[in-house]
PDB file of N, CA, C and O in Angstrom:
ATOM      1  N   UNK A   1       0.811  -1.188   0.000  1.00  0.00           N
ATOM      2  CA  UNK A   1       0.000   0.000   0.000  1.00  0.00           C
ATOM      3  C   UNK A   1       0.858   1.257   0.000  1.00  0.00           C
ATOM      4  O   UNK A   1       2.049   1.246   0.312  1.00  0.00           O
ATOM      5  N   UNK A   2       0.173   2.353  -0.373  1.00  0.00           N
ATOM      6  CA  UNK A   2       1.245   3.070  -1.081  1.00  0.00           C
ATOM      7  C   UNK A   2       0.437   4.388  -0.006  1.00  0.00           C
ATOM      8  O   UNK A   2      -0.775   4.581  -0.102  1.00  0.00           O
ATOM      9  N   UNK A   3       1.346   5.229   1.010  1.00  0.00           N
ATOM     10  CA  UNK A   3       0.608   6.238   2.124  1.00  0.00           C
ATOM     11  C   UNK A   3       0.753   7.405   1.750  1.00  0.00           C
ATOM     12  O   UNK A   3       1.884   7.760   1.418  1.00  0.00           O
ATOM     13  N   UNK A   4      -0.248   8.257   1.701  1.00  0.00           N
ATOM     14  CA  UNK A   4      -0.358   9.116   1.215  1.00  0.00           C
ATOM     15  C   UNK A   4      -0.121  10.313   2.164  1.00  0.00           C
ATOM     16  O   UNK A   4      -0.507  10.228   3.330  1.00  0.00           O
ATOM     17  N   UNK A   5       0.526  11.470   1.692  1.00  0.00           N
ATOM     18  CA  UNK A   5       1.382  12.396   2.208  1.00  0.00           C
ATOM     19  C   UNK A   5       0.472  13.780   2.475  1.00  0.00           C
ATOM     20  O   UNK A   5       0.008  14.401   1.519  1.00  0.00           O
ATOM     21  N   UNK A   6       0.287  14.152   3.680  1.00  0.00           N
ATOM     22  CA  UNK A   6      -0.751  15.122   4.260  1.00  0.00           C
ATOM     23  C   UNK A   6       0.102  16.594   3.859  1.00  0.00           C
ATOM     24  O   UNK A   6       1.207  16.864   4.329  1.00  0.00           O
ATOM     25  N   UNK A   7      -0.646  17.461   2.903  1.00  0.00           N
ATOM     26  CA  UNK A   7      -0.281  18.928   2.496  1.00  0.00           C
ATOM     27  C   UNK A   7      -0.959  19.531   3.310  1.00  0.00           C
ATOM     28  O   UNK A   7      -2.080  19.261   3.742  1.00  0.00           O
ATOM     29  N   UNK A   8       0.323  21.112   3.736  1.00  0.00           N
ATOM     30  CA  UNK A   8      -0.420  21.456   4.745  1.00  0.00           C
ATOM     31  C   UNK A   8      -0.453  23.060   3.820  1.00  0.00           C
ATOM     32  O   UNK A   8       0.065  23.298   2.729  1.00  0.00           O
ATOM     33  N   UNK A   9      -1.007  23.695   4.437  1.00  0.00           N
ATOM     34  CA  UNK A   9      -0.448  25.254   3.830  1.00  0.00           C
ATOM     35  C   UNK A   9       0.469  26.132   4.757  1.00  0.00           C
ATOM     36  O   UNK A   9      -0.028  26.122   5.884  1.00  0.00           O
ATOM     37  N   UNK A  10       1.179  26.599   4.733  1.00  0.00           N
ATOM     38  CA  UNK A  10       2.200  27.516   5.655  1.00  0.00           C
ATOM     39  C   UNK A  10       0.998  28.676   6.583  1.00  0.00           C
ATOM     40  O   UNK A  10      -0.022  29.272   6.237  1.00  0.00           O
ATOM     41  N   UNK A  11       1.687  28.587   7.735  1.00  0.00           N
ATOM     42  CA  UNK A  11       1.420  29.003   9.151  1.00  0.00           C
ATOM     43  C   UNK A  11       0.373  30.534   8.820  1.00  0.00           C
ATOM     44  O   UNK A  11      -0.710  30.910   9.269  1.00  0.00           O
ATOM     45  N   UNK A  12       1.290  31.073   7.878  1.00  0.00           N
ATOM     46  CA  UNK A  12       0.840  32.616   7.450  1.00  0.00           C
ATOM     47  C   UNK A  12      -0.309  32.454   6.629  1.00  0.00           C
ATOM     48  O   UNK A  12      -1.303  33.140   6.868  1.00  0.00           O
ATOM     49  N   UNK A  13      -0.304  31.611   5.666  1.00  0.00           N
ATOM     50  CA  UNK A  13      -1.334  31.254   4.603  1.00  0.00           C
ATOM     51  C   UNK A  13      -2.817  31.021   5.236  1.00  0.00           C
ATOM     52  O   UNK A  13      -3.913  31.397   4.820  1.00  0.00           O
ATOM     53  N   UNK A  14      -2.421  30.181   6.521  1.00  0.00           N
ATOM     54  CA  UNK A  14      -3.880  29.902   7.339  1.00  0.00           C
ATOM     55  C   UNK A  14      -3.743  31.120   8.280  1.00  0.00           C
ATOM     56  O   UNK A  14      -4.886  31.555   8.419  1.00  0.00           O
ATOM     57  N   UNK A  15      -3.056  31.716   8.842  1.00  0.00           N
ATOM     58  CA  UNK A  15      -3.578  32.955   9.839  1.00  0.00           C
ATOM     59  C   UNK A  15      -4.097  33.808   8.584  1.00  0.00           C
ATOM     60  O   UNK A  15      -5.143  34.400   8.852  1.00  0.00           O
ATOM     61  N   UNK A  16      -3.632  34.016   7.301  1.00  0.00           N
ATOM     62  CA  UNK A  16      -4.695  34.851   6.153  1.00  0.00           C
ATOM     63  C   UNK A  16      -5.907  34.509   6.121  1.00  0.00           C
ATOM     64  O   UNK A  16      -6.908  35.225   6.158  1.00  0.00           O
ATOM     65  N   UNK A  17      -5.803  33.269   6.042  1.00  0.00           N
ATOM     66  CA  UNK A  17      -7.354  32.647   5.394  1.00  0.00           C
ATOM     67  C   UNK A  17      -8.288  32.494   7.164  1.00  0.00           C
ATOM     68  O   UNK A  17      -9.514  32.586   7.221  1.00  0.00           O
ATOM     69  N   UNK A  18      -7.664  32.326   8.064  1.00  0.00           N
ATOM     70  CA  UNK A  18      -8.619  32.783   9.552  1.00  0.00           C
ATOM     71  C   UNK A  18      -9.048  33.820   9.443  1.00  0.00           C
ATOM     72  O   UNK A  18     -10.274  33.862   9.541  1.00  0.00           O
ATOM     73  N   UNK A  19      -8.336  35.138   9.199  1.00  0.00           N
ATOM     74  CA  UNK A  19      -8.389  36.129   9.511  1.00  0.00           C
ATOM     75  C   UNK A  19      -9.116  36.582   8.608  1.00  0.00           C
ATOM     76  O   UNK A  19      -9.776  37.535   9.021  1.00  0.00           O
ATOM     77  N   UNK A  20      -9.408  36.184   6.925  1.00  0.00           N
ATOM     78  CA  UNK A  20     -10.599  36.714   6.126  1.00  0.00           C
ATOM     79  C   UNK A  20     -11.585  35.741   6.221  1.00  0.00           C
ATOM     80  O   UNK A  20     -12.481  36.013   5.422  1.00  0.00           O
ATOM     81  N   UNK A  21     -11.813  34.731   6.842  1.00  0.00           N
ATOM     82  CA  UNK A  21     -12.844  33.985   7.334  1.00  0.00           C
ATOM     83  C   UNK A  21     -13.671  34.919   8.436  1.00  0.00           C
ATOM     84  O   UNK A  21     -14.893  35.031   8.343  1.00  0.00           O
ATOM     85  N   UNK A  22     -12.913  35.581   9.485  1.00  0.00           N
ATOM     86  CA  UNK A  22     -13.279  36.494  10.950  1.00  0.00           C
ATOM     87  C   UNK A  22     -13.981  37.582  10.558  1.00  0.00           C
ATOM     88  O   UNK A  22     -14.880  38.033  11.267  1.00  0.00           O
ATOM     89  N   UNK A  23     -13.571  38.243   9.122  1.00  0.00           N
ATOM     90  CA  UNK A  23     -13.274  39.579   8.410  1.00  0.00           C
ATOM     91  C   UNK A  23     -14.928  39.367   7.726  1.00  0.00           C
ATOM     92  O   UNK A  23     -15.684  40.314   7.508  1.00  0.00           O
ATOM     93  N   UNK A  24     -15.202  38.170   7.507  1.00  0.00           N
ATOM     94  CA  UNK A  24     -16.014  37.815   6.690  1.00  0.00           C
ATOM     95  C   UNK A  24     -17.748  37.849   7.203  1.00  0.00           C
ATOM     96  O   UNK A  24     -18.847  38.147   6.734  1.00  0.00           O
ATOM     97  N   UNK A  25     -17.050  37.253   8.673  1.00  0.00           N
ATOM     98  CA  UNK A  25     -18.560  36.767   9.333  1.00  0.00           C
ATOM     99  C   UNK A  25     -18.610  38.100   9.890  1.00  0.00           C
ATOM    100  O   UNK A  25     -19.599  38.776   9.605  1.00  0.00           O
ATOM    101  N   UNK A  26     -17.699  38.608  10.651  1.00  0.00           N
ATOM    102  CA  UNK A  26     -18.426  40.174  10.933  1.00  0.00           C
ATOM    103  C   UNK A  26     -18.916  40.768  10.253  1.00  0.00           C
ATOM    104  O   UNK A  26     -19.772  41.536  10.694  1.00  0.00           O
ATOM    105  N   UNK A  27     -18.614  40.732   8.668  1.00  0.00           N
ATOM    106  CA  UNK A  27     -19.072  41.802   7.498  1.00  0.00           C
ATOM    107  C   UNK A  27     -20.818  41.065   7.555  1.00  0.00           C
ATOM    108  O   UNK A  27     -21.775  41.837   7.501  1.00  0.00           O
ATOM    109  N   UNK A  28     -20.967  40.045   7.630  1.00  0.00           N
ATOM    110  CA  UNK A  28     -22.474  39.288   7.533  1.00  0.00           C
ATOM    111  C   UNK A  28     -23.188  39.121   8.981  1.00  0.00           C
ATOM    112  O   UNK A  28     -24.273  38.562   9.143  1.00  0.00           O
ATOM    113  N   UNK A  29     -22.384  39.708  10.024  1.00  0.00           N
ATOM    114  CA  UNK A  29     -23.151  39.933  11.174  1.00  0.00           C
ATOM    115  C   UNK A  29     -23.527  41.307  11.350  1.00  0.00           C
ATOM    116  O   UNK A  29     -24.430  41.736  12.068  1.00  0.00           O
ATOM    117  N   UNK A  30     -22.639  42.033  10.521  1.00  0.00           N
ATOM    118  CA  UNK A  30     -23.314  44.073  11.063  1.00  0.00           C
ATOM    119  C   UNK A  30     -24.476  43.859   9.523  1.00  0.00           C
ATOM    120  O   UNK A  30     -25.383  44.670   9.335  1.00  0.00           O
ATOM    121  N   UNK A  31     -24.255  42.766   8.640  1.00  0.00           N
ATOM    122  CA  UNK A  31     -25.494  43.427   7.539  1.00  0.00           C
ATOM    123  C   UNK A  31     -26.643  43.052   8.063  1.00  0.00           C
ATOM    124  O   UNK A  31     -27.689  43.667   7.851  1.00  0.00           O
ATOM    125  N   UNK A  32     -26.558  41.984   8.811  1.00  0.00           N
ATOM    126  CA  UNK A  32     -27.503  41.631   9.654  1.00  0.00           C
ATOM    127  C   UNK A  32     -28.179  42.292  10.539  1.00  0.00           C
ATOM    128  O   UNK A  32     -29.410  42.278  10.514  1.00  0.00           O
ATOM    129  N   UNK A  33     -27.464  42.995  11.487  1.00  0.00           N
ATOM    130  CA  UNK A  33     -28.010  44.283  12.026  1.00  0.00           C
ATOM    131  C   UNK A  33     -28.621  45.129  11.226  1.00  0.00           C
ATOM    132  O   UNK A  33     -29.670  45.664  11.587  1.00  0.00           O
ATOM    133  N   UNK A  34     -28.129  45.352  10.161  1.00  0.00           N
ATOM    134  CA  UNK A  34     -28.292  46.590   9.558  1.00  0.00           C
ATOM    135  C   UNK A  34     -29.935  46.542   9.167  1.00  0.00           C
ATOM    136  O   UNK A  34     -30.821  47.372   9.368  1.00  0.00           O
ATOM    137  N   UNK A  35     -29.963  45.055   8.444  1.00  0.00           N
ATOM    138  CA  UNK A  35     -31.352  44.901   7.946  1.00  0.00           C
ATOM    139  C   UNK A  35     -32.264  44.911   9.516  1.00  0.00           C
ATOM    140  O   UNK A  35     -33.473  45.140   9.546  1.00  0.00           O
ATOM    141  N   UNK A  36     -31.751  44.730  10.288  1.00  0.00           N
ATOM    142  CA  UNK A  36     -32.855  44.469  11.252  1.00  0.00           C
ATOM    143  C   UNK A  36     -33.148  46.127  12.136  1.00  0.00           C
ATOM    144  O   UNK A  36     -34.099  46.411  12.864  1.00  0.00           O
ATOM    145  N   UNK A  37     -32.062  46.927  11.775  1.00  0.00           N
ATOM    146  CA  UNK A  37     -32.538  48.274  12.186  1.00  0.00           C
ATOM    147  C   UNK A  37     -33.539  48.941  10.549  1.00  0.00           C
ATOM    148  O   UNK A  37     -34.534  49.617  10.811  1.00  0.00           O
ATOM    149  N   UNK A  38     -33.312  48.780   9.496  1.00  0.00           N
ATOM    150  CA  UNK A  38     -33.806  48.692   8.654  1.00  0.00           C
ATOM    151  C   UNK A  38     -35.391  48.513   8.986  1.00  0.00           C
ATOM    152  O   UNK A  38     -36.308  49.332   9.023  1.00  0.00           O
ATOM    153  N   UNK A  39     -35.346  47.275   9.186  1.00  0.00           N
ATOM    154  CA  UNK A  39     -37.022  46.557   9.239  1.00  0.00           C
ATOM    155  C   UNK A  39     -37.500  47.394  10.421  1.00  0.00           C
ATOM    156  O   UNK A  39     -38.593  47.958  10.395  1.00  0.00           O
ATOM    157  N   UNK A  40     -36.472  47.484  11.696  1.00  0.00           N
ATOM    158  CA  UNK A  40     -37.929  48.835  12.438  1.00  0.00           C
ATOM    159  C   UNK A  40     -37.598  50.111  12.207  1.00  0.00           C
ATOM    160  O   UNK A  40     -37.705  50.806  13.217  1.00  0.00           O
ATOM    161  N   UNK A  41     -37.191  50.742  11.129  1.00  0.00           N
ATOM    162  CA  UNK A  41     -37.359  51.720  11.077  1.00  0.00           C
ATOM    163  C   UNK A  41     -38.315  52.374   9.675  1.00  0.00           C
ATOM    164  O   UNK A  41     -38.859  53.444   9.401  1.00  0.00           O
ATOM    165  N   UNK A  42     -38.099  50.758   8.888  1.00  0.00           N
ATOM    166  CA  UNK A  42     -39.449  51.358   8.332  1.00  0.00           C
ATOM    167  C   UNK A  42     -40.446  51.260   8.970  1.00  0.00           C
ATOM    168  O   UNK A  42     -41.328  51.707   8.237  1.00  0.00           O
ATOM    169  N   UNK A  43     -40.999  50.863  10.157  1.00  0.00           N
ATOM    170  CA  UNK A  43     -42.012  49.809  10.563  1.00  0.00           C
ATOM    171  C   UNK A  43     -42.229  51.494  11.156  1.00  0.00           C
ATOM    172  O   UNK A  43     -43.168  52.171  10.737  1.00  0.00           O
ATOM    173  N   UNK A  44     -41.242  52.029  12.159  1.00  0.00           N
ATOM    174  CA  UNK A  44     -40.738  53.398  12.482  1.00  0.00           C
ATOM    175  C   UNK A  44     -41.661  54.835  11.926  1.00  0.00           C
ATOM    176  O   UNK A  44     -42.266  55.780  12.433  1.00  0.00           O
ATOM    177  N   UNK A  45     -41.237  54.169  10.201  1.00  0.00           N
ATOM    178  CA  UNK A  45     -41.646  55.431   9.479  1.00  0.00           C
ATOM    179  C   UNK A  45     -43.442  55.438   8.568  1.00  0.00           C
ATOM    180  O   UNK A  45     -44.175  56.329   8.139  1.00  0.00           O
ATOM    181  N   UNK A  46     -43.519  53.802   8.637  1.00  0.00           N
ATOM    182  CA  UNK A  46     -45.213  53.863   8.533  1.00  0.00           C
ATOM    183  C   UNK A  46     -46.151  54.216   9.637  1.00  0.00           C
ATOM    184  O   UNK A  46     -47.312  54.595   9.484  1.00  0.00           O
ATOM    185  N   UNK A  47     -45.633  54.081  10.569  1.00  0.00           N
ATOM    186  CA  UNK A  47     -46.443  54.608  11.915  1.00  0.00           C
ATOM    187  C   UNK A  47     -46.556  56.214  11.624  1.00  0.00           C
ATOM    188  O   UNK A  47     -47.583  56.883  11.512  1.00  0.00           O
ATOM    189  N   UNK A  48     -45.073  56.665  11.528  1.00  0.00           N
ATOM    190  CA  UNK A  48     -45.219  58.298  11.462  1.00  0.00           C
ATOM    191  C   UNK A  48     -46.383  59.117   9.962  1.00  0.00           C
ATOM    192  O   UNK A  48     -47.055  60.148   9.945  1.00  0.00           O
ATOM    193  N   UNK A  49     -46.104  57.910   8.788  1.00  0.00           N
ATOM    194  CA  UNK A  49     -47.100  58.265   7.915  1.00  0.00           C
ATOM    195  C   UNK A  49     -48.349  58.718   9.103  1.00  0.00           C
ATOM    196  O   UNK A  49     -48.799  59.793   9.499  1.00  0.00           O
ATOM    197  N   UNK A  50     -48.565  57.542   9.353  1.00  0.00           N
ATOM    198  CA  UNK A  50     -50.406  56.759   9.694  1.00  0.00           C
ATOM    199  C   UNK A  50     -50.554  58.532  10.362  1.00  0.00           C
ATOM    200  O   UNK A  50     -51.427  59.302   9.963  1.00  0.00           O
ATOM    201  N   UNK A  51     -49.602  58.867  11.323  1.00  0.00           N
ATOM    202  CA  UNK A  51     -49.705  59.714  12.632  1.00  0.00           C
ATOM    203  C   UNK A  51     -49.974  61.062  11.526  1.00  0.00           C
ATOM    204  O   UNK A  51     -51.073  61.613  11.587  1.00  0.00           O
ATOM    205  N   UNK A  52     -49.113  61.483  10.690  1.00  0.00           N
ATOM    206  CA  UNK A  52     -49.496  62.491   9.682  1.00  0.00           C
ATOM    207  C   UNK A  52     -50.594  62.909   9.158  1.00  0.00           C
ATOM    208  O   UNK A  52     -51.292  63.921   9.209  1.00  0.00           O
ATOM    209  N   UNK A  53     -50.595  61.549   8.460  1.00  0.00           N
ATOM    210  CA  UNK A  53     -52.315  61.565   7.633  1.00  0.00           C
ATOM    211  C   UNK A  53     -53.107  62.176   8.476  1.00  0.00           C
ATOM    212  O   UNK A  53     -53.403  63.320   8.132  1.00  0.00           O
ATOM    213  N   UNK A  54     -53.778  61.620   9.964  1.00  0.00           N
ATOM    214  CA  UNK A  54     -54.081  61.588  10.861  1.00  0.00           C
ATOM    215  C   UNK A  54     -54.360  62.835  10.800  1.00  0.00           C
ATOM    216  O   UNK A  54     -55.395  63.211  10.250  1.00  0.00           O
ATOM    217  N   UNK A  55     -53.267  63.904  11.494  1.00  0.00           N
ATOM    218  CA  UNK A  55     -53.616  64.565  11.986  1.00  0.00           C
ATOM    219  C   UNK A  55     -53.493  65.639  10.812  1.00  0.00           C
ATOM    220  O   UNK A  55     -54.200  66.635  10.966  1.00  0.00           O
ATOM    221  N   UNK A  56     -52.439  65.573   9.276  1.00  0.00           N
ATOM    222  CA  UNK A  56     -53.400  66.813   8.368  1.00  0.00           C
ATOM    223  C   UNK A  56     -55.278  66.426   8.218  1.00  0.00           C
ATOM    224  O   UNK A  56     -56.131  67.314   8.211  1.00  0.00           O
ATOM    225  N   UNK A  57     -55.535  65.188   8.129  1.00  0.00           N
ATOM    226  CA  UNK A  57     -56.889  65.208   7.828  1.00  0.00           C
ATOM    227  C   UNK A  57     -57.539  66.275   8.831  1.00  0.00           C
ATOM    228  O   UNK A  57     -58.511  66.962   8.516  1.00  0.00           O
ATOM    229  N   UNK A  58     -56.878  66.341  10.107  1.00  0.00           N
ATOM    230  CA  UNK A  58     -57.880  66.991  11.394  1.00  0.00           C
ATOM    231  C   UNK A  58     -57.619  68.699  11.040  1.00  0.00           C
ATOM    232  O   UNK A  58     -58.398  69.591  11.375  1.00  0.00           O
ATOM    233  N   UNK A  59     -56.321  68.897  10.278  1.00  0.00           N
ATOM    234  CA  UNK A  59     -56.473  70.406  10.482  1.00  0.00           C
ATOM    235  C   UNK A  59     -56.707  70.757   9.144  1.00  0.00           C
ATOM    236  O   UNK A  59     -56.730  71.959   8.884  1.00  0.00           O
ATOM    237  N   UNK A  60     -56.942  69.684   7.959  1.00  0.00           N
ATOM    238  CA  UNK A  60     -57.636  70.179   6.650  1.00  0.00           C
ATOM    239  C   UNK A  60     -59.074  70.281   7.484  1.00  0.00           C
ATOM    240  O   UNK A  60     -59.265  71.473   7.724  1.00  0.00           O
ATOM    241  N   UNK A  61     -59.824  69.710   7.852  1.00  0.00           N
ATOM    242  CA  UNK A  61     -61.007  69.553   8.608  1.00  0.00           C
ATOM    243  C   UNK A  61     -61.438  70.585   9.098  1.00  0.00           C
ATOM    244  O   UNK A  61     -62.553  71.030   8.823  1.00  0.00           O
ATOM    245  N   UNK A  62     -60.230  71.391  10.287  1.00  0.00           N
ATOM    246  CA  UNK A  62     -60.329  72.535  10.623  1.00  0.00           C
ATOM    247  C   UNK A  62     -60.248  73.830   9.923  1.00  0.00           C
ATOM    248  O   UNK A  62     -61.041  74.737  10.172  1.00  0.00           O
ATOM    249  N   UNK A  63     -58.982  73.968   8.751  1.00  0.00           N
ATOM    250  CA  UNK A  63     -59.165  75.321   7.911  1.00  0.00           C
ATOM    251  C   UNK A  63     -59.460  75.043   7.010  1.00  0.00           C
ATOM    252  O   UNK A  63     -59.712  76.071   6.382  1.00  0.00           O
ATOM    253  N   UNK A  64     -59.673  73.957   6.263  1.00  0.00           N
ATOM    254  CA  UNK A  64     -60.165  73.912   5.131  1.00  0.00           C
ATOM    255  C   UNK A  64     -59.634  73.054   4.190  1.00  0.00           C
ATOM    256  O   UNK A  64     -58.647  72.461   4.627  1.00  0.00           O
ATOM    257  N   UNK A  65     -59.993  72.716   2.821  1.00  0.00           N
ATOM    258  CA  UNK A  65     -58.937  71.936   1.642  1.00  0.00           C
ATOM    259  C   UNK A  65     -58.142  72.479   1.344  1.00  0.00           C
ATOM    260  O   UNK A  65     -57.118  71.828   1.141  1.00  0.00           O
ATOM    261  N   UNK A  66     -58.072  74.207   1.093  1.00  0.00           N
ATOM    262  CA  UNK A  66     -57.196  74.998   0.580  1.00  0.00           C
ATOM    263  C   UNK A  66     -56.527  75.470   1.395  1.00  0.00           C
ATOM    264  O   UNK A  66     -55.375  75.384   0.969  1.00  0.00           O
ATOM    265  N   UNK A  67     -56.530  75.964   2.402  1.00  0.00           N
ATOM    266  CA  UNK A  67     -55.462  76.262   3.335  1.00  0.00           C
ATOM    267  C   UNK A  67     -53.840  75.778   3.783  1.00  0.00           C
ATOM    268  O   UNK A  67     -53.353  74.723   4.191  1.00  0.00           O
ATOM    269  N   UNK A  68     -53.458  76.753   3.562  1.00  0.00           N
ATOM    270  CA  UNK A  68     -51.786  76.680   3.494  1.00  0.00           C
ATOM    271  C   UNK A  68     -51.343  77.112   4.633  1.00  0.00           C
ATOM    272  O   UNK A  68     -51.570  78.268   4.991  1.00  0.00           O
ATOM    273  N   UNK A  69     -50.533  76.114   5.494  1.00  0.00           N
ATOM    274  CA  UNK A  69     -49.932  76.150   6.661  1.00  0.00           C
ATOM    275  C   UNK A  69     -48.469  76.139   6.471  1.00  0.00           C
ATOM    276  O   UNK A  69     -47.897  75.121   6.083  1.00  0.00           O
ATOM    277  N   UNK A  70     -47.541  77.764   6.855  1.00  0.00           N
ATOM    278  CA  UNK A  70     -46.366  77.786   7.116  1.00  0.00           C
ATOM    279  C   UNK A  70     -46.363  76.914   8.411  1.00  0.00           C
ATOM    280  O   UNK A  70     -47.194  76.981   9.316  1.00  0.00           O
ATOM    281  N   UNK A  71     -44.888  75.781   8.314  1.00  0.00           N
ATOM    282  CA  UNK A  71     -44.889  75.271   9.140  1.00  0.00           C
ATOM    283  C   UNK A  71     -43.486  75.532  10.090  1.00  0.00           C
ATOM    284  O   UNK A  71     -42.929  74.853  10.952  1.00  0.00           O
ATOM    285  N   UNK A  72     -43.228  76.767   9.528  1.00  0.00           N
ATOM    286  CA  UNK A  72     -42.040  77.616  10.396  1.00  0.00           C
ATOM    287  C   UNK A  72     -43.074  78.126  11.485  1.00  0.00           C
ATOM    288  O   UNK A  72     -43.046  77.700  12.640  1.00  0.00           O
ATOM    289  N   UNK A  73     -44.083  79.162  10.993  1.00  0.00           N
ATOM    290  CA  UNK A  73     -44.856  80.114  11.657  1.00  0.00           C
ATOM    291  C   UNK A  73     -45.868  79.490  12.286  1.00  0.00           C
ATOM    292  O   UNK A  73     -45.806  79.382  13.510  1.00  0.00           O
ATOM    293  N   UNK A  74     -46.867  79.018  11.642  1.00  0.00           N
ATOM    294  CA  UNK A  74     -48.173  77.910  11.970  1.00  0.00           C
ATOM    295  C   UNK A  74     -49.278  79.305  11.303  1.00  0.00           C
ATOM    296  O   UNK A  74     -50.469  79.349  11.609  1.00  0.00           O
ATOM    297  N   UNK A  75     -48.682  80.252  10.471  1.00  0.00           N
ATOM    298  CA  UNK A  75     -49.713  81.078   9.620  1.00  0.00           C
ATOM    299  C   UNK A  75     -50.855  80.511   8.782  1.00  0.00           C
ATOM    300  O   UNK A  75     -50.542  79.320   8.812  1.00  0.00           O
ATOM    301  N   UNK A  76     -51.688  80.556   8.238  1.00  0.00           N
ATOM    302  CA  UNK A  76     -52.849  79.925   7.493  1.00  0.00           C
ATOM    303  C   UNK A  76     -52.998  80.810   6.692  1.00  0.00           C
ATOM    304  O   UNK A  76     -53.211  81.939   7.132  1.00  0.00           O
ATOM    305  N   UNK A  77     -52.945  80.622   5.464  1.00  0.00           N
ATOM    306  CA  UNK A  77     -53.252  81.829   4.323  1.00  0.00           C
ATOM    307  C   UNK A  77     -54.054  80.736   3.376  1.00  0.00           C
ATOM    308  O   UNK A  77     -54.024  79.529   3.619  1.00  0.00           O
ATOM    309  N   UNK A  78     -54.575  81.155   2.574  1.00  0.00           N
ATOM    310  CA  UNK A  78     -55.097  80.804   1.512  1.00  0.00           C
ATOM    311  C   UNK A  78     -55.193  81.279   0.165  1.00  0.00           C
ATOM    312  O   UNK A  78     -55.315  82.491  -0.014  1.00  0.00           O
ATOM    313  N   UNK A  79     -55.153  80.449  -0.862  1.00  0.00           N
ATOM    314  CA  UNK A  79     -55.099  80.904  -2.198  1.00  0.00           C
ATOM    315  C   UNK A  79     -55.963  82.715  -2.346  1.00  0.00           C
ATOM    316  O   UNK A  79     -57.022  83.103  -1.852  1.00  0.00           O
ATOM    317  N   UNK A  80     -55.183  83.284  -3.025  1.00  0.00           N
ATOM    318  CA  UNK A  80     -56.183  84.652  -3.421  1.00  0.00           C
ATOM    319  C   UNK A  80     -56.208  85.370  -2.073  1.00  0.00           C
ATOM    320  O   UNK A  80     -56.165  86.595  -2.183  1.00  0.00           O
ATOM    321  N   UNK A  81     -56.254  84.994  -1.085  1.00  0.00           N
ATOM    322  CA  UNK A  81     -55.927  85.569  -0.211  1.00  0.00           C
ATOM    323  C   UNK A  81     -57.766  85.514   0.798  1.00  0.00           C
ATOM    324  O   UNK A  81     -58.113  86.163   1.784  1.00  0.00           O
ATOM    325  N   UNK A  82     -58.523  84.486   0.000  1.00  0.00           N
ATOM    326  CA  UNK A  82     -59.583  84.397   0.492  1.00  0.00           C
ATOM    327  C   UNK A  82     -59.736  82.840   1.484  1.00  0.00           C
ATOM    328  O   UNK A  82     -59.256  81.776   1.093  1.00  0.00           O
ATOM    329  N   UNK A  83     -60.370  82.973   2.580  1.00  0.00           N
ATOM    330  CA  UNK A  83     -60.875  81.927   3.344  1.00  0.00           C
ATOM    331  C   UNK A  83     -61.740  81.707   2.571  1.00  0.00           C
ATOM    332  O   UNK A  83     -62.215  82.369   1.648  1.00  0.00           O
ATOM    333  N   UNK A  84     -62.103  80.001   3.272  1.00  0.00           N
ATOM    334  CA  UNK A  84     -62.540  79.260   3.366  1.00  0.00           C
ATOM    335  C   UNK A  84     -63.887  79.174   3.985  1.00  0.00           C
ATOM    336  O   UNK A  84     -63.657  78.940   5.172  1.00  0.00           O
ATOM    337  N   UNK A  85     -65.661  79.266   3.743  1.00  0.00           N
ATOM    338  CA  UNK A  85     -65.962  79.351   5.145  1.00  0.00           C
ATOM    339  C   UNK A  85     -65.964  77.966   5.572  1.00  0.00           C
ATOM    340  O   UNK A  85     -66.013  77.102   4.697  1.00  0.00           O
ATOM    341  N   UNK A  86     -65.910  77.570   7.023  1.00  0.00           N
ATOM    342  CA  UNK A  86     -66.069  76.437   7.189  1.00  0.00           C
ATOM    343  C   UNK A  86     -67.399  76.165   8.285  1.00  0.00           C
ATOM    344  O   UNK A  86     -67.880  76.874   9.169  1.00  0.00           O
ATOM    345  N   UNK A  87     -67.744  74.775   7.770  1.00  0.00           N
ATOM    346  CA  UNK A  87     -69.455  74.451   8.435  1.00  0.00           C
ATOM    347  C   UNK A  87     -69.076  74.840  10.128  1.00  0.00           C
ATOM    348  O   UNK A  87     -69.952  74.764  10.990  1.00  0.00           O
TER     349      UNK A  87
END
């Protein structure tokens, strides 16, 4: 029988290949994070829609369809310079 001879790779060759193995799984453990801050922050930013809608519906409600709100000032003007009446 004829024994066959075990190849190894040099000392440096495997601390390379550990070390982009290490290099590797961290890079696929922060994307991992990443997607998972991702997923609540859209989750984050449909809530803030919902909360928006919400509350322009309440102050279209209050001044009107046409009413234009500086949202530096909280002024209400309207086209032409005419209100709205409201019920």
């Amino acid at each position: 029988m004829e024994s066959k001879k075990t190849n190894y790779v040099t000392a440096e060759e495997l601390n390379m290949l550990q070390e982009m193995g290490q290099e590797l799984n961290r890079m696929k453990m922060a994307l991992g994070e990443l997607e998972i801050q991702r997923h609540s922050l859209m989750g984050s930013l449909d809530a803030m829609k919902a909360r928006f809608s919400q509350n322009e519906d309440a102050l279209i409600k209050k001044y009107g369809e046409r009413s234009v709100i500086n949202i530096k000032t909280g002024e209400v003007t309207y086209p032409n310079g005419e209100m709205e009446v409201l019920n």
